[in-house]
C-alpha positions as CSV (number, residue, x, y, z in Angstrom):
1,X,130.3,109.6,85.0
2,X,132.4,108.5,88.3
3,X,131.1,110.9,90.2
4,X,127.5,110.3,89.1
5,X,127.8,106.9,89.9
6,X,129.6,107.6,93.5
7,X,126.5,109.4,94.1
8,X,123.3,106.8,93.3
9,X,125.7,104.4,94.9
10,X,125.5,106.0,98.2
11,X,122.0,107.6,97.8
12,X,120.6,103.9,97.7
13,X,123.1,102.2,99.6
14,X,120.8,100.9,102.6
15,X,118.4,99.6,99.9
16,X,120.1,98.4,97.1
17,X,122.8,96.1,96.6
18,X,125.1,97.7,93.3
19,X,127.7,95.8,91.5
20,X,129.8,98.5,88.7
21,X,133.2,98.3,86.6
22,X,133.5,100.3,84.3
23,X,133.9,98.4,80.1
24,X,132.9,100.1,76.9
25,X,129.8,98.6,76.5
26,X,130.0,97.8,72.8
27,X,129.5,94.5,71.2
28,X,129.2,92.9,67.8
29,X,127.2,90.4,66.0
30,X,128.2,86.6,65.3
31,X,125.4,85.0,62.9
32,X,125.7,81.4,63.4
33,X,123.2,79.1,61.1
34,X,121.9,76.1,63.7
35,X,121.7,72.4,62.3
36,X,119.4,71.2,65.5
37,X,117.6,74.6,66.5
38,X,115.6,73.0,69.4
39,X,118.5,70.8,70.7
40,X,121.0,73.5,71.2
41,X,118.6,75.5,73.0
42,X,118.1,73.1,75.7
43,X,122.3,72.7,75.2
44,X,122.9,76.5,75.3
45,X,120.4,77.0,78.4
46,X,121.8,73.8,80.2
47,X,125.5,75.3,79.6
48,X,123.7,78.5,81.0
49,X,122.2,77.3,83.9
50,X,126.2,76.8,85.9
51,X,126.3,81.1,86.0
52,X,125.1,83.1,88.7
53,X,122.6,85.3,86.2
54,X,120.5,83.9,83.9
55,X,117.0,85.4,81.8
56,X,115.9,82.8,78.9
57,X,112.6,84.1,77.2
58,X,111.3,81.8,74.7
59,X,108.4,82.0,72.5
60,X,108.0,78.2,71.6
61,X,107.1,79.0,68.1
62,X,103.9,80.1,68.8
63,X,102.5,82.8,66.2
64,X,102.9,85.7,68.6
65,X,102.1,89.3,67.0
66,X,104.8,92.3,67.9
67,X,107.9,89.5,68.3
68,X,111.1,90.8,67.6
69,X,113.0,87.0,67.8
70,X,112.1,83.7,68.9
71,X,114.0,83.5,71.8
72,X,116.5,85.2,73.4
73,X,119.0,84.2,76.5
74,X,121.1,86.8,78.9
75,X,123.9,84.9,81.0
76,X,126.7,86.0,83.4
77,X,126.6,89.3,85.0
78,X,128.9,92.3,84.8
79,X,126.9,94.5,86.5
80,X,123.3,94.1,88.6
81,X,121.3,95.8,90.8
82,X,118.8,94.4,93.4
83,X,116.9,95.4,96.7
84,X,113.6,96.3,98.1
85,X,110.6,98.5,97.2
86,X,111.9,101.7,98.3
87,X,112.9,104.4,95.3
88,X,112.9,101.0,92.8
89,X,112.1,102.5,89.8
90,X,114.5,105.3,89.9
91,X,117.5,103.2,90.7
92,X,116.4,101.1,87.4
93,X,116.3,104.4,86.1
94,X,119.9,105.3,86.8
95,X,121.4,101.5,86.2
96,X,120.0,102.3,82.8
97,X,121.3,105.4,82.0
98,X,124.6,103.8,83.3
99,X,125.2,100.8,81.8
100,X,123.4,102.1,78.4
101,X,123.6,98.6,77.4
102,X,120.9,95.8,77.2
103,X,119.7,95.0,80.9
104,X,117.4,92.2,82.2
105,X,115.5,91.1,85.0
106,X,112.7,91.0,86.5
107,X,110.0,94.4,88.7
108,X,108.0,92.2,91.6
109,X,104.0,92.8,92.1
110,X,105.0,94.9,95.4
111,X,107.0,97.9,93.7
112,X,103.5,98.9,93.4
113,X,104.4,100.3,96.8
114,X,107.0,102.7,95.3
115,X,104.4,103.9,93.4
116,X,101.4,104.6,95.4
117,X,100.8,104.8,98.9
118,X,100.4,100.8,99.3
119,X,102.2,98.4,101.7
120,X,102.6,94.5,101.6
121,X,102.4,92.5,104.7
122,X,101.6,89.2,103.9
123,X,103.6,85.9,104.2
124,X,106.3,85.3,102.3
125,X,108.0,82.1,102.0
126,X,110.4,82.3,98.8
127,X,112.2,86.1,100.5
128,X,112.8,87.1,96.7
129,X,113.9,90.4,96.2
130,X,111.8,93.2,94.9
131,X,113.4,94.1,91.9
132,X,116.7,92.2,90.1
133,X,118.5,93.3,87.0
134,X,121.9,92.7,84.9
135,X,123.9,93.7,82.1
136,X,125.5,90.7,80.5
137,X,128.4,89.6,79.4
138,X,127.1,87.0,76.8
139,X,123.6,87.5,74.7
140,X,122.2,85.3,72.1
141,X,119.5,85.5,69.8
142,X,117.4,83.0,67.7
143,X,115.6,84.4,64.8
144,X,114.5,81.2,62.7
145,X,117.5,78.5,62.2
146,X,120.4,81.3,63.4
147,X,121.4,82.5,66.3
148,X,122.9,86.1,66.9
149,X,125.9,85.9,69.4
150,X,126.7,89.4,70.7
151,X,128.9,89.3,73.7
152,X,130.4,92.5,75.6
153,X,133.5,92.8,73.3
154,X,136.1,92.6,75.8
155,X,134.9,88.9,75.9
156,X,134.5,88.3,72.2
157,X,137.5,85.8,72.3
158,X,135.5,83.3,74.2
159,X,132.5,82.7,72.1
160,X,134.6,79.9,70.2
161,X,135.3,77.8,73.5
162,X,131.5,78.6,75.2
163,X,130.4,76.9,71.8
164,X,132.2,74.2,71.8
165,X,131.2,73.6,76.0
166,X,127.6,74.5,74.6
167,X,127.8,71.4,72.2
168,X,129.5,69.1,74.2
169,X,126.8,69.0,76.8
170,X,125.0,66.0,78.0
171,X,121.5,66.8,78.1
172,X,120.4,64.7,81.3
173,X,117.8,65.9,83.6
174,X,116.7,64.1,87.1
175,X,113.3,63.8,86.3
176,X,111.8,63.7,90.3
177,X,112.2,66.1,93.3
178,X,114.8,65.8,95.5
179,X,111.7,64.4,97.6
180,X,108.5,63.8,97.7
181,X,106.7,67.2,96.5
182,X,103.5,67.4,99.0
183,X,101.8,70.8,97.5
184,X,99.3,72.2,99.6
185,X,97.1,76.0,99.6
186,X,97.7,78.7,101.2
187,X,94.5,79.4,101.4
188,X,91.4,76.4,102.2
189,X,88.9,76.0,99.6
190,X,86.0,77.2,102.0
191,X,88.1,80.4,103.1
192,X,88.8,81.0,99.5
193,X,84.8,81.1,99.2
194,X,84.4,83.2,101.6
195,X,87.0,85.9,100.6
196,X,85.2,86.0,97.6
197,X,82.0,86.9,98.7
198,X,83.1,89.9,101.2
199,X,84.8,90.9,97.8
200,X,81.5,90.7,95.6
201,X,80.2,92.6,98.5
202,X,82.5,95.6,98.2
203,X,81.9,95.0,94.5
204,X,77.9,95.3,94.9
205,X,78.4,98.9,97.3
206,X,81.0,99.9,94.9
207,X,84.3,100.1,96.1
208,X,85.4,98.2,92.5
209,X,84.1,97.0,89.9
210,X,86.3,94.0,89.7
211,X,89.4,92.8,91.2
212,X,91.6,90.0,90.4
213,X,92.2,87.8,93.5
214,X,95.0,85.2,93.8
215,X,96.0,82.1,96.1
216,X,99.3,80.1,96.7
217,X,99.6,76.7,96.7
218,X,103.7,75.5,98.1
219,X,105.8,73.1,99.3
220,X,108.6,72.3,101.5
221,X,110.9,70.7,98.4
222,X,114.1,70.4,96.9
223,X,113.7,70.6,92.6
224,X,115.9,70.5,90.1
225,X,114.8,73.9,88.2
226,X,115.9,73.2,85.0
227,X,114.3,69.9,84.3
228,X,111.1,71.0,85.9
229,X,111.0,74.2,83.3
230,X,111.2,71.7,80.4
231,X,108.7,69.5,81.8
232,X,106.2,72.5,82.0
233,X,107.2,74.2,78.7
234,X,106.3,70.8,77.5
235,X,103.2,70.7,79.2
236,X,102.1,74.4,77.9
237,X,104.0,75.6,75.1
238,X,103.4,79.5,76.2
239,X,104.6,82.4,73.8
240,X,106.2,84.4,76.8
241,X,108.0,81.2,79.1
242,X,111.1,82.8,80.5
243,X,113.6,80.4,82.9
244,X,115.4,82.9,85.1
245,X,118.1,82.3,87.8
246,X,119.4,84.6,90.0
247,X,121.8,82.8,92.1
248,X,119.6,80.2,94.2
249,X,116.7,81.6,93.3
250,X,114.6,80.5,90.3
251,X,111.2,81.5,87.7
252,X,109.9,78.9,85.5
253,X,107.5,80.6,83.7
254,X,104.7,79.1,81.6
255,X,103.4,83.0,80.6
256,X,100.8,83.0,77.7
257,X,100.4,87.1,78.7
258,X,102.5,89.9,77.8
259,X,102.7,93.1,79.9
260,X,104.4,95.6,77.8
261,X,106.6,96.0,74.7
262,X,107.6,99.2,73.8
263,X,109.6,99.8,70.1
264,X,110.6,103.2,69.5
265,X,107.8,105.4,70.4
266,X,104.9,102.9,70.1
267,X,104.0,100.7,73.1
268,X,102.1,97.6,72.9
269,X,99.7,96.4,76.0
270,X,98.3,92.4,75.7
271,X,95.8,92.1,78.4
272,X,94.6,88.4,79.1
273,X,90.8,88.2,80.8
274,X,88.9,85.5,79.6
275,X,89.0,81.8,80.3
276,X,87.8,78.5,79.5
277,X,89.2,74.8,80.1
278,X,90.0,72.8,77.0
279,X,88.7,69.5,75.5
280,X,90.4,66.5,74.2
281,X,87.2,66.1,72.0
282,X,87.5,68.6,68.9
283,X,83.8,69.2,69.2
284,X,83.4,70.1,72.7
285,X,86.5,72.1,72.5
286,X,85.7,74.4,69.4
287,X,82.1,75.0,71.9
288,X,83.8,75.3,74.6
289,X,86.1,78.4,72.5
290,X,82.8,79.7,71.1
291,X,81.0,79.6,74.3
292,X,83.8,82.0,75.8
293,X,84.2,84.4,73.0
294,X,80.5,84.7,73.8
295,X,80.5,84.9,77.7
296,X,79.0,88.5,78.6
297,X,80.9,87.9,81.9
298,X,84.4,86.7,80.6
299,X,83.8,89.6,77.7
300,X,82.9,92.4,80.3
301,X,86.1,91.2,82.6
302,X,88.3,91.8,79.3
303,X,86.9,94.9,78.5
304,X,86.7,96.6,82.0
305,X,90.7,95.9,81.9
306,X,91.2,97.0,78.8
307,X,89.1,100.4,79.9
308,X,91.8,100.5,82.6
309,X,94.9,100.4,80.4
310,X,93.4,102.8,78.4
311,X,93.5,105.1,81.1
312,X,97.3,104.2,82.1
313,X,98.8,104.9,78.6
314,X,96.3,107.7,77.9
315,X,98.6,109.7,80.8
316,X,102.1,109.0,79.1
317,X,100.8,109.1,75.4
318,X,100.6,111.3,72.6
319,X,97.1,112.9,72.4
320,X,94.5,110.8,70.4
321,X,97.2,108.3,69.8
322,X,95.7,105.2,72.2
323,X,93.9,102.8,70.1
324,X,92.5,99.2,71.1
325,X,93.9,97.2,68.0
326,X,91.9,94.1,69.1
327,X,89.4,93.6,71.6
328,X,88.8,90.3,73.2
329,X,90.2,88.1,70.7
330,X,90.5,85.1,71.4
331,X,93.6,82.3,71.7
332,X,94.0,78.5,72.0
333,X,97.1,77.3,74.5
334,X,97.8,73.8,75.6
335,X,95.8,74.0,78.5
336,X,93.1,76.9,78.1
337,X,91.6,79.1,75.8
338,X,92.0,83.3,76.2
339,X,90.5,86.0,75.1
340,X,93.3,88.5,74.9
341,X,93.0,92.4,73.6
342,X,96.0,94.4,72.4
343,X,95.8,97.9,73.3
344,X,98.8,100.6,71.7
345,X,99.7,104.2,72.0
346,X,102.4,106.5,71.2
347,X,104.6,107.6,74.0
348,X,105.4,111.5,74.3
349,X,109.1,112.7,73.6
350,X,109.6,113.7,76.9
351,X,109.0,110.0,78.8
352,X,111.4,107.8,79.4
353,X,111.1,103.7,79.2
354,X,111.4,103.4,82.9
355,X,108.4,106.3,83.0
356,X,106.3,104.3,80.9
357,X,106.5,101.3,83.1
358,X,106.0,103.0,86.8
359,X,102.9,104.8,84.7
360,X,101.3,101.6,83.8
361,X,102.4,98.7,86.6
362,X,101.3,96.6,87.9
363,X,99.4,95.7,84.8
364,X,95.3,95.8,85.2
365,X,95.1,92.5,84.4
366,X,96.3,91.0,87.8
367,X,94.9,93.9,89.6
368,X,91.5,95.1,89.0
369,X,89.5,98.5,88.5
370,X,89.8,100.8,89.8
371,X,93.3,100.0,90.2
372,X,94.2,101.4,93.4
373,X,90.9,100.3,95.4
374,X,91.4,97.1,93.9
375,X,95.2,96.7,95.0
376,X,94.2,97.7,98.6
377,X,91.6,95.5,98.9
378,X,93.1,92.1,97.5
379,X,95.7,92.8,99.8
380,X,93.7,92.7,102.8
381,X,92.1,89.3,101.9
382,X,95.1,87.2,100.1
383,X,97.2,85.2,102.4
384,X,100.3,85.6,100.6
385,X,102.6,88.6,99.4
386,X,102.6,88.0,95.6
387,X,106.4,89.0,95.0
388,X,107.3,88.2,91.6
389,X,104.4,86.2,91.1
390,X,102.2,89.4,89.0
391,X,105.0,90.7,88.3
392,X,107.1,90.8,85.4
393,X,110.7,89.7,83.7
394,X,112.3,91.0,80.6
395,X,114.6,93.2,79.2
396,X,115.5,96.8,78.2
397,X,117.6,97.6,74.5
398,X,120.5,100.1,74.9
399,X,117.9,102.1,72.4
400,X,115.2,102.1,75.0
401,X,113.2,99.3,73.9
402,X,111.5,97.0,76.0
403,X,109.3,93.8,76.7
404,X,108.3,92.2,79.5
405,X,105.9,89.3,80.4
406,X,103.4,88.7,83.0
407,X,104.6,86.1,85.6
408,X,101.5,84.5,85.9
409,X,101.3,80.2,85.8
410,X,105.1,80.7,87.0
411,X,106.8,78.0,89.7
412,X,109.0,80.1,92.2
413,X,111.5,78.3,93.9
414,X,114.3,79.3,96.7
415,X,116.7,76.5,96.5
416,X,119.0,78.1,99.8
417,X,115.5,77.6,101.4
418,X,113.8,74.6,99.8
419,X,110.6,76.3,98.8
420,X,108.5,75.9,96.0
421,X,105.5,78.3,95.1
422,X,102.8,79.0,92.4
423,X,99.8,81.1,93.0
424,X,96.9,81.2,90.4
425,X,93.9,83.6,90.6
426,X,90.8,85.1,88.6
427,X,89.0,88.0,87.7
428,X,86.2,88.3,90.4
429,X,82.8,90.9,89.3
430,X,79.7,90.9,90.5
431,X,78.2,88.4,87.9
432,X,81.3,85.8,89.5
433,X,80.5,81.9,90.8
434,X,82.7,81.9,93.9
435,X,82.8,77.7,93.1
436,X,83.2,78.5,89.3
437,X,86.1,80.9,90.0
438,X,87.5,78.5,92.7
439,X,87.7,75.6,89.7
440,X,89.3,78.2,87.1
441,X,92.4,78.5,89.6
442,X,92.5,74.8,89.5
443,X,92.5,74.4,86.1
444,X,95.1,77.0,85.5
445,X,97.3,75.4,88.4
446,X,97.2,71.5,86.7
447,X,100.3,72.2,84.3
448,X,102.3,73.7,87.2
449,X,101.1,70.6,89.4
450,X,102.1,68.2,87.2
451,X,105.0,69.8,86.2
452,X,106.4,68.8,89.9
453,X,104.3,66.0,90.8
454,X,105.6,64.4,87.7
């Protein structure tokens, strides 16, 4: 095992930054019953927040199909990888296979590159890194009013002193920017039409049939991370939010969309395409849901995605075993209505979790079809590398499991640097209204807005 490790250390060592010790990864489950469920969550991820490493993914009760708990936190690093495109997926590969433990983190948009012949040469202003995981020390798990404490059992000892710090915190929050948040695009409204015309126009000659374009709106800031993620959580209420730190850099993630969940050999795919703004009149709003679940456009967006994960799982899965389970159903959130599809299949033996991932990612929905036309061409005409933003963060099991979100209606944040991101984007086809698609970024941009505007 030494001598295994010697070697990815120094095969990667330019690229990767690598952080071992050997334990015996085994650890055992504390079932604690909860008095105040929603109070010591903000407690537990407010005690959290002071570590280095941090992944909270919450589902905020919503009635989510395939959940496995309600929420789950990952806190304080043992051991963590992190670096740049190059060979990404097999270094997860081998931190895996190393720790054989639970690990999480997040894969940015641009490992896309390790996967294909791309490149990414836009602006970025946040300098995240490409990929970031950990194994933690300290993992707990909310399944109704308990929560499942399994920490590393060399560090057992202390889960009666973190819950007493956990309980004795003051929940206060400063409730404004360090300054005055001025948010401004990346991109101008009447470039942003433009763009997407020479788009429809490859669309109409054929290079794509649709492709997902996306624009960043920033700001020169200093936030307080934690209190901003409540504010939007309150604002949205999404079944795949997720808070990550990792060290000065932050996600607050509003996700309604899931990428990928994989339990034993089944894998589950929840493409979103499909949206609509929302009503505060009952009336108008249950049209406004009827009139998308009717929308040949919004439906054919869905469904040319859902063609293309088809196609991505149909390479990894178990002949005649990829079945669409739902097909542009649609949801209610806070801010929008969806219409969401849930594709499965059934992995073959001989594929490996990190396999099923590289075969599928970036997921369709934030890229387009064909995939790889699409991906070249949106990066030609967006102004900004994407970076974790259409990417994803979750976890792996120390069985092979995983699930991981869609870091979409996410805030990015590099404190050391004191900027502040979120980019929104839409599906763009033929049949697209560069002015309609130009107000549906809007409207999925107003929680994040005033989620720092206050």
């Amino acid at each position: 095992m030494y001598s295994k490790k010697v070697g990815v250390y120094f095969k990667y060592l330019f690229k990767f930054t690598f952080q071992y010790k050997l334990f015996h990864f085994l650890r055992t489950d504390h079932h604690i019953k909860l008095d105040n469920i929603k109070e010591f969550k903000k407690k537990l991820l407010q005690w959290a927040n002071a570590f280095d490493k941090v992944v909270w993914l919450d589902s905020n009760e919503y009635n989510q199909a395939h959940s496995s708990f309600d929420a789950i936190l990952a806190v304080e690093g043992i051991s963590n990888i992190q670096g740049g495109v190059d060979q990404g997926f097999q270094v997860l590969e081998d931190f895996i296979q190393e720790t054989s433990d639970w690990v999480f983190g997040y894969l940015s948009y641009d490992l896309k590159n390790d996967i294909e012949a791309l490149y990414s040469s836009n602006f970025d202003g946040l300098g995240f890194s490409d990929l970031v995981f950990f194994q933690p020390k300290k993992i707990f798990i909310f399944h109704d009013d308990e929560v499942i404490v399994r920490y590393l059992n060399e560090f057992s000892h202390l889960i009666q002193s973190d819950f007493e710090k956990i309980n004795n915190q003051h929940l206060g929050y400063t409730n404004h920017a360090s300054s005055k948040i001025d948010i401004v695009p990346r991109t101008s409204k009447e470039s942003y039409l433009t763009k997407i015309k020479t788009l429809q126009s490859h669309i109409n000659r054929g290079d794509v049939y649709e492709a997902n374009f996306c624009q960043e709106f920033y700001a020169h800031a200093g936030i307080d991370p934690l209190a901003t993620f409540h504010k939007l959580q309150e604002r949205s209420k999404p079944p795949f939010s997720a808070y990550m730190k990792n060290g000065k850099q932050f996600s607050l993630s509003a996700s309604p969309e899931r990428y990928l969940k994989k339990e034993g050999e089944l894998v589950i795919s929840q493409p979103i395409k499909g949206t609509s703004k929302r009503s505060d009149n009952l009336n108008e709003d249950a049209r406004l849901k009827k009139d998308l679940e009717s929308n040949p456009k919004e439906r054919s967006e869905n469904i040319m995605i859902v063609d293309l994960v088809r196609n991505d799982l149909s390479r990894i899965a178990k002949k005649g075993s990829v079945q669409v389970d739902e097909l542009c159903g649609s949801y209610t959130f806070a801010q929008v209505h969806h219409l969401i599809s849930t594709v499965t299949a059934k992995i073959k033996d001989d594929y490996s979790s990190v396999d099923v991932i590289r075969s599928t990612f970036p997921m369709g929905s934030m890229t387009g079809a064909p995939k790889i036309a699409a991906m070249r061409l949106i990066e030609k005409l967006e102004d900004s590398k994407r970076g974790l933003y259409s990417g994803a963060i979750g976890y792996f099991t120390p069985s092979g499991d995983f699930d991981f979100n869609v870091v979409i209606r996410s805030i990015l944040y590099n404190q050391e640097k004191a900027y502040v991101s979120f980019s929104v984007g839409s599906a763009i086809t033929s049949k697209s209204c560069p002015e309609s698609e130009y107000e549906e970024c809007l409207i999925k941009a107003k929680a994040l807005r005033e989620a720092l505007e206050n």
